[in-house]
N, C-alpha and C positions, 0 to 999 in steps of 0.2 A: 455559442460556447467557443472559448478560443480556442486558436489550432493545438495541437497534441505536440508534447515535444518528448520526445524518443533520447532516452538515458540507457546505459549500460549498470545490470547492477553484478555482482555473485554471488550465487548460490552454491552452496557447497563444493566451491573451488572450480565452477564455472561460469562464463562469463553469460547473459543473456540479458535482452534488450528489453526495455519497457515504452510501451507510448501512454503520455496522461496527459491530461491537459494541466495548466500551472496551476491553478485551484487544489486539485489533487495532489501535485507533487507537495505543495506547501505543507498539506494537510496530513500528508504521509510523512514529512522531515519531524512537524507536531509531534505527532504520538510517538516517533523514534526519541523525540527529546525529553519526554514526557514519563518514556519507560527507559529512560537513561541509554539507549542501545541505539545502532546506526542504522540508517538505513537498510544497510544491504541485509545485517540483521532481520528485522525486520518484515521485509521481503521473502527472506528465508524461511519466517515462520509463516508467514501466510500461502506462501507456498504449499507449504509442508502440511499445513490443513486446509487446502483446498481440493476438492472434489475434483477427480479426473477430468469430468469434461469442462469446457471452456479456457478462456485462456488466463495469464497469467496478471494480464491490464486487467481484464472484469474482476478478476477476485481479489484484486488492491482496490479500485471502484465501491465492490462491496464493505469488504473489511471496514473503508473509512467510514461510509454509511452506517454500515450497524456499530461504527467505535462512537460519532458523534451521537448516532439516534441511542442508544444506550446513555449516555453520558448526560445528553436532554433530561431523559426518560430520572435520574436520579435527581435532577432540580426541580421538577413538580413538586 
């Protein structure tokens, strides 16, 4: 996998860092363009439904996963 590249996004009017690797980042800009809304948007809401523990890279990791396997899952 390739190396992680570490972006700054904000959530709620504070600044905080992300690592993904370029797969992910591409994949995450996708679905922001897709729901008309930016990135940092975005992030904000996954945030904001993401489960206390872990961190904030795994639950952008997830989100894509279950947005593409979802998304699959309606082309059968």
């Amino acid at each position: 996998m390739p190396a992680e590249i570490k972006r700054s996004v904000t959530i709620s009017g504070h600044r905080t860092s992300i690592s993904l690797e370029r797969p992910f980042w591409d994949a995450l800009k996708e679905i922001a363009c897709s729901e008309d809304i930016s990135v940092n948007e975005l992030v904000r809401r996954i945030d904001e439904g993401r489960d206390s523990e872990g961190n904030l890279s795994g639950a952008v990791r997830v989100y894509i996963l279950a947005h593409f396997k979802n998304k699959s899952a309606v082309c059968i």
